[in-house]
BAVEX-371962 format. One line per field, with one value per residue (C-alpha): residue number from 1; residue in one letter; chain; y, z, x. Coordinates in Angstrom, 3 decimals, padded with zeros to 6 digits. Last residue first. Layout:
<recs>
seq	NUM_...
type	A_...
mol	A_...
Y	Y_...
Z	Z_...
X	X_...
</recs>
This chain:
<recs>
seq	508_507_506_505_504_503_502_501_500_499_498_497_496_495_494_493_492_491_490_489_488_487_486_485_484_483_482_481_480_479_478_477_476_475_474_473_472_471_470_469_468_467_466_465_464_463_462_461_460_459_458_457_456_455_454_453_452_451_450_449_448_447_446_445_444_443_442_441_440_439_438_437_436_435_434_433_432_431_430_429_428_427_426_425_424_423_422_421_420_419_418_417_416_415_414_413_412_411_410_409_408_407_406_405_404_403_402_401_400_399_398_397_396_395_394_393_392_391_390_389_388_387_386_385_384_383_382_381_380_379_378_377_376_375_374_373_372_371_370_369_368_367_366_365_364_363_362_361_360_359_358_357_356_355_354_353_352_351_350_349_348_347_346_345_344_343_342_341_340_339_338_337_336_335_334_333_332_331_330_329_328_327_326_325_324_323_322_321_320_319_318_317_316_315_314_313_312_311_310_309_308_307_306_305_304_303_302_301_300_299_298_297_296_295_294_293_292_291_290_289_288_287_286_285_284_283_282_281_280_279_278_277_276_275_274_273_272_271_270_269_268_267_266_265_264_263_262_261_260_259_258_257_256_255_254_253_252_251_250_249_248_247_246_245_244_243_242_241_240_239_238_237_236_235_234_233_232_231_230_229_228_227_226_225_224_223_222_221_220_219_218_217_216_215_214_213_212_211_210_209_208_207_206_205_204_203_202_201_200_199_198_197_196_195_194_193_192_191_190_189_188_187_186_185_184_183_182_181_180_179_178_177_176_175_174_173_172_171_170_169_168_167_166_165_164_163_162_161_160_159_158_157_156_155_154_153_152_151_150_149_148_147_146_145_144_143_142_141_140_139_138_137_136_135_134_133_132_131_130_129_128_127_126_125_124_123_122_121_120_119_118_117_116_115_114_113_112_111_110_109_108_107_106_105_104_103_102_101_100_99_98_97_96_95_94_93_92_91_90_89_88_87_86_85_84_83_82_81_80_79_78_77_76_75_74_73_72_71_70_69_68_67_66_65_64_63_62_61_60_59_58_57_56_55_54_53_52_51_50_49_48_47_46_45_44_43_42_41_40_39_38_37_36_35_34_33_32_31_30_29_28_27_26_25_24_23_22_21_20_19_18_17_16_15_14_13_12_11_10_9_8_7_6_5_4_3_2_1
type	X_X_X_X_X_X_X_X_X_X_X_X_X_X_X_X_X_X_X_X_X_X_X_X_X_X_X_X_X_X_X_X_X_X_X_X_X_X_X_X_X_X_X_X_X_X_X_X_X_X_X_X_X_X_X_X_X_X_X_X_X_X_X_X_X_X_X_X_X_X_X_X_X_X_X_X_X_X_X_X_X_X_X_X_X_X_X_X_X_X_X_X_X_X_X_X_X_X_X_X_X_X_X_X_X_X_X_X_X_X_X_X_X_X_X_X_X_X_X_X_X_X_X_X_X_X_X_X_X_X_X_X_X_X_X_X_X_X_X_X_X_X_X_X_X_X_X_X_X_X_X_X_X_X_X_X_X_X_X_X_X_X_X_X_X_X_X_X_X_X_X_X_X_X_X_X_X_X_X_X_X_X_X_X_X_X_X_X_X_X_X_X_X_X_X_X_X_X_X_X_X_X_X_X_X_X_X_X_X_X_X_X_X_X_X_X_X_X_X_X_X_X_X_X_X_X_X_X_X_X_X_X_X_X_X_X_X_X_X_X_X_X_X_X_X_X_X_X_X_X_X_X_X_X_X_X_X_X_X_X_X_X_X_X_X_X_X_X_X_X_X_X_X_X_X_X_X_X_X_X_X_X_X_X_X_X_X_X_X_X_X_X_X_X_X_X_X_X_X_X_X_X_X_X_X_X_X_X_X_X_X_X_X_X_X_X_X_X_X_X_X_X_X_X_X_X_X_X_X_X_X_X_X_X_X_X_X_X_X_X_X_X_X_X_X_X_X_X_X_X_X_X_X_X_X_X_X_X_X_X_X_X_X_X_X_X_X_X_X_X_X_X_X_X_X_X_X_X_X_X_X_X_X_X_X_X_X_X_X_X_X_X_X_X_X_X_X_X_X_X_X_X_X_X_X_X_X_X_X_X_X_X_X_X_X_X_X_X_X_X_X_X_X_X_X_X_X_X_X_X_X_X_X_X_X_X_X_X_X_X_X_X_X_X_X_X_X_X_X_X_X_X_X_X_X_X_X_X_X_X_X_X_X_X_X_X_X_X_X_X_X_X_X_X_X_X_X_X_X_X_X_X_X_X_X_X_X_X_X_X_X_X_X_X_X_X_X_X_X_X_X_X_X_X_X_X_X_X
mol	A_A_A_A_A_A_A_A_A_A_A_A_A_A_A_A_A_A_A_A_A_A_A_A_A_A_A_A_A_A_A_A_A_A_A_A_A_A_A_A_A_A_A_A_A_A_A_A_A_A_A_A_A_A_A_A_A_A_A_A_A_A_A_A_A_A_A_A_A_A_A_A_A_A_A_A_A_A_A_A_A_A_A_A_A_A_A_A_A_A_A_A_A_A_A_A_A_A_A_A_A_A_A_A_A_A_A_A_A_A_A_A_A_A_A_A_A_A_A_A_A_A_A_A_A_A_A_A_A_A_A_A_A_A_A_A_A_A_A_A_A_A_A_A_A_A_A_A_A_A_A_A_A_A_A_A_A_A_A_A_A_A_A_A_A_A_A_A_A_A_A_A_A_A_A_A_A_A_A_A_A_A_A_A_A_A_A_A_A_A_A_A_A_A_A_A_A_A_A_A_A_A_A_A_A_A_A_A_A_A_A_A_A_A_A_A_A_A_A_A_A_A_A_A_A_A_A_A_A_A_A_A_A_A_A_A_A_A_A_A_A_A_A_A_A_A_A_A_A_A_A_A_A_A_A_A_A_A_A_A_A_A_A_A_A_A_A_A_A_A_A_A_A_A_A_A_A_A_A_A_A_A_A_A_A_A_A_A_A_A_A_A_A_A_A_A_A_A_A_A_A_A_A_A_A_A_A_A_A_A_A_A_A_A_A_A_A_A_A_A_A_A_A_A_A_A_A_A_A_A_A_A_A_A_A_A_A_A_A_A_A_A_A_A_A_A_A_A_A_A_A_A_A_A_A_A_A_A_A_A_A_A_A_A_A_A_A_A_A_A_A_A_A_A_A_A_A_A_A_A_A_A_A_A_A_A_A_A_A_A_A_A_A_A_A_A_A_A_A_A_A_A_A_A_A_A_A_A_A_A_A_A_A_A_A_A_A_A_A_A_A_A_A_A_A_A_A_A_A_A_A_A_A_A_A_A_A_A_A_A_A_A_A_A_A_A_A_A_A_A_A_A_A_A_A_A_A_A_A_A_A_A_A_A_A_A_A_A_A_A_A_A_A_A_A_A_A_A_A_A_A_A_A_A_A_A_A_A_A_A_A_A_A_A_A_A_A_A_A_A_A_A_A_A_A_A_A_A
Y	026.103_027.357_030.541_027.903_026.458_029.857_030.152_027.158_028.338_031.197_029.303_026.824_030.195_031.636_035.607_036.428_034.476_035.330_037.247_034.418_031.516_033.391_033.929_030.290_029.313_031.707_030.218_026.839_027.680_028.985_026.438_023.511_020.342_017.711_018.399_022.568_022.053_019.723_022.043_024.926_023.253_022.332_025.642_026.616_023.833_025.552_022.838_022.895_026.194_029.137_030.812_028.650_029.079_032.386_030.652_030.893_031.218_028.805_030.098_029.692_026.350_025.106_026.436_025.001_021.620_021.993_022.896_019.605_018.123_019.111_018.788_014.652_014.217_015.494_014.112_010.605_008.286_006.820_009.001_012.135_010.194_010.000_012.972_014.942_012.222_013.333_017.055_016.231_015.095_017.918_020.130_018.290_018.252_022.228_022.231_019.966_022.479_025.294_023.768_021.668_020.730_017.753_014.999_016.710_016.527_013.265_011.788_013.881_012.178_008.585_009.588_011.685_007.877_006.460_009.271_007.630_004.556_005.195_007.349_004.340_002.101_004.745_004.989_006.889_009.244_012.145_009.864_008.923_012.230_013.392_010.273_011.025_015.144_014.366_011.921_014.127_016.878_015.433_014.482_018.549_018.465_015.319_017.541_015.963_012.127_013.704_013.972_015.369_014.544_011.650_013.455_011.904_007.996_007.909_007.882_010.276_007.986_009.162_013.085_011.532_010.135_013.322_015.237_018.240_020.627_022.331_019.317_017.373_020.079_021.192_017.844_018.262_021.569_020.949_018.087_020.170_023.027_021.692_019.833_022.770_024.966_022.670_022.049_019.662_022.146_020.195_018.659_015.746_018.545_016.723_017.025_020.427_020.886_018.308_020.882_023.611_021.873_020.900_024.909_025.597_023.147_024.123_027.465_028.808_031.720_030.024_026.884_029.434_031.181_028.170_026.679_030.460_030.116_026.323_027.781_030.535_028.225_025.554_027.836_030.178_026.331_026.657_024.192_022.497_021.004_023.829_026.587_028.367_032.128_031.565_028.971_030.960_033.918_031.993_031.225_034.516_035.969_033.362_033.890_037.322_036.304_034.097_036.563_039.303_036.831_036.010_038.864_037.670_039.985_037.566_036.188_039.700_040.931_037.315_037.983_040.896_038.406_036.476_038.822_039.936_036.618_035.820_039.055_040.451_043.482_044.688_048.155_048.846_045.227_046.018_048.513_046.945_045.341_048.655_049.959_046.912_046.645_048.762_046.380_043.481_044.298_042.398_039.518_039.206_039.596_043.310_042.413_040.106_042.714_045.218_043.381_042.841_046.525_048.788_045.877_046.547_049.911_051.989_054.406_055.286_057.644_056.525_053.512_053.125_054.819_052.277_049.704_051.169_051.109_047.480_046.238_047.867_046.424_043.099_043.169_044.636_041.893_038.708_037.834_037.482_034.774_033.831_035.579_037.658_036.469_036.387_039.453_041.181_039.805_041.294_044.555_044.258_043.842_046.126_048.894_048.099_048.102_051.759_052.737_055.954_054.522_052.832_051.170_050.713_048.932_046.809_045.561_044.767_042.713_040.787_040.223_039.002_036.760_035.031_034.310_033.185_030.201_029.355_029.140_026.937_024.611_024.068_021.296_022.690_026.492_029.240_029.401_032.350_034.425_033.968_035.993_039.098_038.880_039.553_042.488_044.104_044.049_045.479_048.181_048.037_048.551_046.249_042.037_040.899_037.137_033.765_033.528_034.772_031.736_029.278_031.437_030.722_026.631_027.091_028.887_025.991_023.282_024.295_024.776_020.655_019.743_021.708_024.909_025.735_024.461_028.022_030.036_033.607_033.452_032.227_030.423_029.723_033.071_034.888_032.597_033.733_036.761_037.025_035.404_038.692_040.852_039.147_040.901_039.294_036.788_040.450_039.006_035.226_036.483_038.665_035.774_033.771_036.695_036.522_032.645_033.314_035.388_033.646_031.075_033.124_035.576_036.390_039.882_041.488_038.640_039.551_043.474_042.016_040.307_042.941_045.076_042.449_042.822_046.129_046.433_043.632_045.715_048.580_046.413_045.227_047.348_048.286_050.361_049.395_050.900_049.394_049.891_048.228_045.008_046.416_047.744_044.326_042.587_039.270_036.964_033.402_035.766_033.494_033.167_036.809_038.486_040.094_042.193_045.832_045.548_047.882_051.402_051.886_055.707_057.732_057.442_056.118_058.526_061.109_059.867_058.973_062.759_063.968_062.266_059.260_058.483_054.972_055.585_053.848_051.004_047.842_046.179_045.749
Z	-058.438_-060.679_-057.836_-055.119_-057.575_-057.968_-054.285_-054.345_-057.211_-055.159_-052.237_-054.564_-055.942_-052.432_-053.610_-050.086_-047.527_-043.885_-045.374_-048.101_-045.907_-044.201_-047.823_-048.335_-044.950_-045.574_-049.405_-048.229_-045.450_-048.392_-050.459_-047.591_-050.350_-048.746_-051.118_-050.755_-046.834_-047.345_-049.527_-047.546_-044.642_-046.757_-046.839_-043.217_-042.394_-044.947_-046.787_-046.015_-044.116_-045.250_-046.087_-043.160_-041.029_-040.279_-037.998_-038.797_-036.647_-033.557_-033.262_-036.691_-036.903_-033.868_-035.469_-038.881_-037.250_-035.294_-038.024_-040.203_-036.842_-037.133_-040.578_-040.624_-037.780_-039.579_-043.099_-041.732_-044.807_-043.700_-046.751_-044.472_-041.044_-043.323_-043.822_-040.947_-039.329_-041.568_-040.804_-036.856_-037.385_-039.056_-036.398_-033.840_-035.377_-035.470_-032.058_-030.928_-033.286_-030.757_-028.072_-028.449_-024.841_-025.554_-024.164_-025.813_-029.540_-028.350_-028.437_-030.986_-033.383_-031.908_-033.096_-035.804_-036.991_-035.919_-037.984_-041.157_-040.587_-040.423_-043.518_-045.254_-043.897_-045.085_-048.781_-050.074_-051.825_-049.660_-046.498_-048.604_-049.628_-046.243_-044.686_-046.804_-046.669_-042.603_-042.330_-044.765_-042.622_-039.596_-040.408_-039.475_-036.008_-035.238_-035.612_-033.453_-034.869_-038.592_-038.507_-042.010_-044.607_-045.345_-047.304_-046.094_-046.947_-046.178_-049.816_-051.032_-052.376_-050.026_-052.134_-055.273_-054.504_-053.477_-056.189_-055.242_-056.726_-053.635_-052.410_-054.802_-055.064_-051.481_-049.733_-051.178_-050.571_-046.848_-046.124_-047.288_-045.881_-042.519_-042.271_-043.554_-041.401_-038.079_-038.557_-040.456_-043.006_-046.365_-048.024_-050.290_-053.158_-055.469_-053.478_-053.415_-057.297_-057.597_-055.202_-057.507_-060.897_-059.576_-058.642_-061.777_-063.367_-060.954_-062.622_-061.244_-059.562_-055.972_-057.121_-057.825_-054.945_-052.422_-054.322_-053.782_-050.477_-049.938_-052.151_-050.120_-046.847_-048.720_-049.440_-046.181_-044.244_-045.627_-048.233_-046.721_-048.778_-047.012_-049.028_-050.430_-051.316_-054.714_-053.683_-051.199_-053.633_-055.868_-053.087_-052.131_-055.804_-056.263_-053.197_-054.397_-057.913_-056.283_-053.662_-056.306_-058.762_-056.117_-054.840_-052.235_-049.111_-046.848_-049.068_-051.041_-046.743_-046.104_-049.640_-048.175_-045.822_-048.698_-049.985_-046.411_-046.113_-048.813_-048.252_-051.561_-052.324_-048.016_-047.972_-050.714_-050.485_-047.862_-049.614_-051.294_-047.672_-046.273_-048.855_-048.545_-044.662_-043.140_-045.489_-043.556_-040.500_-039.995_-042.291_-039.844_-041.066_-039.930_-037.090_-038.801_-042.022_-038.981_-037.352_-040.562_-042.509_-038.723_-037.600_-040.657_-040.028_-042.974_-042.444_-039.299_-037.187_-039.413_-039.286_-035.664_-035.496_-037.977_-035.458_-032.740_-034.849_-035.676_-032.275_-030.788_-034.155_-033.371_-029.556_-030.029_-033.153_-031.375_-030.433_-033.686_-034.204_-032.563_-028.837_-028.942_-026.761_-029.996_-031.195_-027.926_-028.018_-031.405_-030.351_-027.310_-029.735_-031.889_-029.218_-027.330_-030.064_-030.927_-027.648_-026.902_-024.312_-022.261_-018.859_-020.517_-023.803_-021.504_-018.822_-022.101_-023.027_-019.392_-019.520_-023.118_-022.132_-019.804_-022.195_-024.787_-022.009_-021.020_-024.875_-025.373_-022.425_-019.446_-017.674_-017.703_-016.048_-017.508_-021.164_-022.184_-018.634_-019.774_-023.315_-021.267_-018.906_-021.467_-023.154_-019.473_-018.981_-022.405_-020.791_-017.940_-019.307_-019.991_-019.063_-017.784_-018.952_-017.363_-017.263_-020.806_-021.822_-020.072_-021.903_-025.231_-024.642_-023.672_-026.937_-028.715_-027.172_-027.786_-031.867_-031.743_-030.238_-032.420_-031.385_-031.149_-033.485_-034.468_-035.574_-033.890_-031.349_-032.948_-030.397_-031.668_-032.916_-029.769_-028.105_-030.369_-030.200_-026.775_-027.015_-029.191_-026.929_-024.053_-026.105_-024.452_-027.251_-029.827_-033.612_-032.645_-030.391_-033.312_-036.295_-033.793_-033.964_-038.130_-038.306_-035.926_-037.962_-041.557_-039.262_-037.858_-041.381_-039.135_-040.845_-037.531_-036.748_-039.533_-038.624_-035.561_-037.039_-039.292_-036.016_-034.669_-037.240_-037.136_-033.249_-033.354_-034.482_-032.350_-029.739_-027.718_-024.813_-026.938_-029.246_-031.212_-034.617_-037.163_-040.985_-043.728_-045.414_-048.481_-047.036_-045.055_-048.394_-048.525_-050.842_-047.993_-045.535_-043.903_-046.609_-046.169_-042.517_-042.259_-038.701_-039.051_-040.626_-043.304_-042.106_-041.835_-042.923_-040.216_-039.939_-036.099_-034.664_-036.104_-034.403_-031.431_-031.308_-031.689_-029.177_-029.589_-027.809_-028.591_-029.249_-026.345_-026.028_-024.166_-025.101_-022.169
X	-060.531_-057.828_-057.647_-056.246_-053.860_-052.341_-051.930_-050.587_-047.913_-047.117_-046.505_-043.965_-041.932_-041.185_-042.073_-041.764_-040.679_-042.358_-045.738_-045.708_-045.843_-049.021_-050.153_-049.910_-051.541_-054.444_-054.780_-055.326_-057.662_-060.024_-059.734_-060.759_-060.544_-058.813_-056.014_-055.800_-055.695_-052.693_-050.941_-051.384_-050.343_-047.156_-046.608_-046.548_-044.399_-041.679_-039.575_-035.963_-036.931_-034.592_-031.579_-029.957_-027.141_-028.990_-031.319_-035.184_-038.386_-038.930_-042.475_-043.634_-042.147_-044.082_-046.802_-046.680_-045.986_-049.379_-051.517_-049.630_-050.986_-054.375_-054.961_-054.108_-056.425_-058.806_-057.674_-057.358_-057.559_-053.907_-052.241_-053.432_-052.326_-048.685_-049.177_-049.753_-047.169_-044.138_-045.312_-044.947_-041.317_-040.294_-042.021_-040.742_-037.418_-037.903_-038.475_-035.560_-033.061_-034.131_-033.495_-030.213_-029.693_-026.901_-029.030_-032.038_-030.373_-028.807_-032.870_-034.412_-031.648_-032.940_-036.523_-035.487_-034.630_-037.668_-039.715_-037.699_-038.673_-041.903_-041.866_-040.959_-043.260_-046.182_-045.028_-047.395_-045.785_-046.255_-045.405_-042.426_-041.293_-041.622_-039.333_-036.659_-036.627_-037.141_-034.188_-032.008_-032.642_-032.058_-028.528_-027.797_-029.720_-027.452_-024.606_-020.923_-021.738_-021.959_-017.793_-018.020_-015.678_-017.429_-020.306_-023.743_-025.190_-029.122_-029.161_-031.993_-034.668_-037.701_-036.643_-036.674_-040.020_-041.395_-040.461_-042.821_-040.118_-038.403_-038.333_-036.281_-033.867_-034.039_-032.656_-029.181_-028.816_-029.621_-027.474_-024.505_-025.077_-025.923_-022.374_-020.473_-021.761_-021.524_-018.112_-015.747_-014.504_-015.444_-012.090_-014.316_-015.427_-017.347_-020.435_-020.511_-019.891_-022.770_-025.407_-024.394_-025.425_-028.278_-029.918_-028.768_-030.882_-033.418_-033.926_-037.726_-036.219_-037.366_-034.591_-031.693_-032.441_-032.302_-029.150_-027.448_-028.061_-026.556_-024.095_-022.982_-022.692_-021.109_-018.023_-017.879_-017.284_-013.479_-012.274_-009.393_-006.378_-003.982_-005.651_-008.531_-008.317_-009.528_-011.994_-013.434_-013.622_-015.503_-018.412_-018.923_-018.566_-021.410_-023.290_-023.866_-025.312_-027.297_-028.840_-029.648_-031.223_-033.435_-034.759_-037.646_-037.341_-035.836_-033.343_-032.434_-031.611_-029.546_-027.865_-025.957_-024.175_-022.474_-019.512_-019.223_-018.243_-016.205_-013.980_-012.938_-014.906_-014.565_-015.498_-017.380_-018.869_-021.219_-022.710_-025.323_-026.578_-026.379_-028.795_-031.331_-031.081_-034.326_-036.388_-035.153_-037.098_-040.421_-039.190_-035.795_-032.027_-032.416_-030.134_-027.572_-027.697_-026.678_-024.045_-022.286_-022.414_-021.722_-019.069_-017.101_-015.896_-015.537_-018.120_-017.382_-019.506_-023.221_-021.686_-022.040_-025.111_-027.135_-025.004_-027.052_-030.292_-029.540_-029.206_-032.199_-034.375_-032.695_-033.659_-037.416_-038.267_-036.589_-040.479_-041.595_-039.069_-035.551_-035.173_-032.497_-028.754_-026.389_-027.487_-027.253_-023.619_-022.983_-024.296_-022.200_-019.245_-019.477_-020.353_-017.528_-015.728_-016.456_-015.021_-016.967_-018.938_-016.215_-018.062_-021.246_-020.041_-017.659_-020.642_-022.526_-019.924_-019.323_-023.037_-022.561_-019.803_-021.808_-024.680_-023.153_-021.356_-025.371_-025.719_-023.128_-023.837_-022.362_-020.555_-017.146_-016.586_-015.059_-014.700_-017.081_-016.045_-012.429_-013.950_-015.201_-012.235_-010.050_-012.373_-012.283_-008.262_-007.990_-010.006_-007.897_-004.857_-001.949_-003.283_-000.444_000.168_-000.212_-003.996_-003.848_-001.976_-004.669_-006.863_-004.992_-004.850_-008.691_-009.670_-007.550_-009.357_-012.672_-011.652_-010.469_-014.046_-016.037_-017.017_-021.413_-023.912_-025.386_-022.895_-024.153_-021.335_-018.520_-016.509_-012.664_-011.738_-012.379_-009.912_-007.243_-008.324_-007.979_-004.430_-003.689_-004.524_-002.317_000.902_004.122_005.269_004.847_005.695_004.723_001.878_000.807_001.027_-001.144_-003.626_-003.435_-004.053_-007.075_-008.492_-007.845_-009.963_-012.853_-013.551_-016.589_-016.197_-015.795_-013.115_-011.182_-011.499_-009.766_-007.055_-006.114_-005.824_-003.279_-001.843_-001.162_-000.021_002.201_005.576_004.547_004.580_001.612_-000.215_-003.466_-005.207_-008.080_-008.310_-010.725_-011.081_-012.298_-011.297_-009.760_-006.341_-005.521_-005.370_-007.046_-005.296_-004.276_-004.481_-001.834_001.320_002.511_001.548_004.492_004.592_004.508_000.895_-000.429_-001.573_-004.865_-006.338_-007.459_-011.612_-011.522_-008.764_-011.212_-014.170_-012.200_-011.341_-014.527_-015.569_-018.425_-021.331_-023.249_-026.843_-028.393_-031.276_-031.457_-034.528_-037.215
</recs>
């Protein structure tokens, strides 16, 4: 059963909660990079540092609300430097360097910066108990060696959870357990109890404090499902009143326009995403927020119908060779490529992507990521015919498949599976095997189906769903056709290549 509570609030937190933010003691000049600490919302978390650390290390926590995770982490260290003693600000540190609804998990380099600041926290008084809690929360995260990402998720949620229950009218508590719950939901129809849960409490949240970022974020991450995004439209709008320069909030509202189908919407909010990225970029490093946005704003762009803008975005990625080396970056930027060809039935362009990926991505660490290219290349072959191709291409998720299970990577296993099995539906269909053909592209569509989406992604590369549409509308079974079409549609509505099937389906 969900977990479900209204979070209680006095009426003095309330109050405490809607007082005006004053700037930071400590000078925070040359690391938010053009964010102002005044138009990012408001938090207020007391704790045992100096006066002198207290502010930023408040900037540094509505950072982290925004998922703003390096500008974040820059501000914490700023607060150990102003306050050596404060063991808040080594909890954000280590907050900064897992990010809990980021699929792909820390990098190697960000691991070993969350341990360096809990092997600082092990050193250091924690102050009061509560602050006590939230640093045992994040220790729980890191403790241990051989587990995996989500088994660590799952640890510090408990330890969350325990927090929201143990302070009730701490507003962080209920930011953060929300965030946790988040983290630990099922993905498809099944996530619809926990996100719903989630997004009521953060409904309350923000319903208490109207400028505190946690109540905008959380919620478009909860209502970020096709059963639920309808709940998110107004919050989504609002999202920049708070925060009009922060790329990320900048982006999140086009995860609601995504799943309800208004393109122009999305792609006009991915660009001010994307332009404020490269306004605040710096230190030769373009941060993962800008591929992100334009991997969404590609996706719009190509369901609106304008592919030449859809092009034009995927070149200004590629010319830029100072990608962030994590997981966003990487899945970005083998996504956007892959969509343009796909997203138009150019199935030879899409066999003739280069097997060749953007060097400033360590490719080795995201084997789910290169899997895209393999499954747009071997697709377009098996669509075009070219059956040795497409073999080749299945070998390679093959050998991905492989260090995706050595490394536990569930969820991105079943959608290679699906991938996979959609390269064999049609290759078998090119074969002269439409039976066999039907039932695995059937298959695909349901592993799919079941895995639902991850919000590194605005969407399937190409939906299994709608390719079973395709397939049943080429051997001839109409009415199949426009079932899997409108059962594409019920998931992504108004996706441009459904609605042209169904179309096709009415010609004939």
């Amino acid at each position: 059963m969900p977990f479900i509570r209204t979070p209680r609030l006095t009426v003095s937190a309330l109050a405490l909660m809607l007082l005006p933010l004053p700037a930071p003691a400590h000078s925070l000049d040359g690391v938010l990079a053009g964010l102002n600490p005044a138009e990012m919302g408001h938090v207020r978390f007391a704790t045992s540092c100096t006066a002198e650390a207290q502010g930023a290390f408040e900037t540094g926590l509505l950072l982290l609300h925004h998922m703003m995770y390096r500008q974040s982490a820059s501000v914490f260290e700023a607060t150990a430097e102003a306050d050596p003693t404060c063991a808040m600000a080594q909890w954000g540190i280590a907050m900064t360097r897992f990010h809990p609804l980021w699929p792909g998990g820390p990098t190697p380099e960000e691991s070993e910066a969350g341990r360096a600041a809990i092997a600082r926290l092990a050193e250091m008084p924690p102050g009061t108990p509560r602050e006590a809690a939230y640093i045992e929360a994040v220790q729980a995260f890191y403790a241990g060696e051989d587990r995996t990402f989500r088994e660590r998720l799952a640890a510090w949620a408990a330890r969350q959870r325990q927090i929201d229950e143990a302070f009730p009218d701490d507003l962080e508590a209920a930011a953060f357990d929300a965030l946790a719950q988040l983290t630990m939901a099922p993905r498809g129809p099944d996530a619809v109890p926990e996100l719903s849960d989630a997004g009521a409490r953060m409904d309350a949240l923000r319903a208490r404090a109207p400028t505190h970022p946690a109540g905008y974020h959380y919620a478009i991450h909860a209502y970020d499902h096709p059963a639920l995004a309808d709940r998110a439209v107004e919050i989504a709008r609002g999202y920049d009143r708070i925060a009009p320069d922060v790329p990320h909030a900048l982006h999140m509202p086009s995860h609601i326009f995504t799943r309800l189908g208004l393109w122009e919407e999305s792609a006009a909010w991915n660009a001010r995403s994307a332009a404020a990225v490269l306004a605040q970029s710096e230190g030769g490093i373009l941060a993962d927020h800008y591929p992100h946005a334009i991997d969404y704003a590609v996706y719009a762009h190509l369901q609106a119908g304008d592919a030449r803008a859809a092009e034009a975005l995927v070149r200004q990625v590629q010319a830029h060779p100072d990608l962030e080396n994590t997981f966003g970056s990487a899945y970005a930027d083998a996504a956007t490529a892959a969509r343009v060809p796909l997203e138009q039935g150019d199935w030879a362009g899409a066999a003739a992507l280069s097997a060749d990926l953007n060097p400033a991505i360590t490719w080795e660490r995201f084997p789910q990521a290169v899997a895209i290219r393999w499954y747009a290349k071997g697709l377009g072959a098996a669509r075009s015919g070219d059956v040795a191709a497409a073999g080749v291409a299945l070998e390679r998720l093959d050998a991905l498949g492989q260090v995706m299970e050595d490394r536990k990577l569930g969820y991105w296993l079943a959608l290679l599976e699906a991938q996979s099995t959609s390269i064999e539906a049609w290759v078998a269909l090119s074969k002269g095997e439409p039976e066999r053909a039907v039932t695995l592209m059937r298959a695909a569509a349901d592993i799919e189906d079941k895995a639902g989406k991850a919000p590194v992604t605005p969407g399937h590369v190409l939906p299994a769903r709608e390719l079973l549409g395709d397939m049943l509308l080429e051997v001839g079974e109409k009415a199949g056709a426009v079932e899997a079409y409108q059962a594409a549609l019920q998931v992504t509505p108004n996706r441009r290549r459904s609605l042209a099937g169904l179309e096709r389906c009415w010609r004939r």
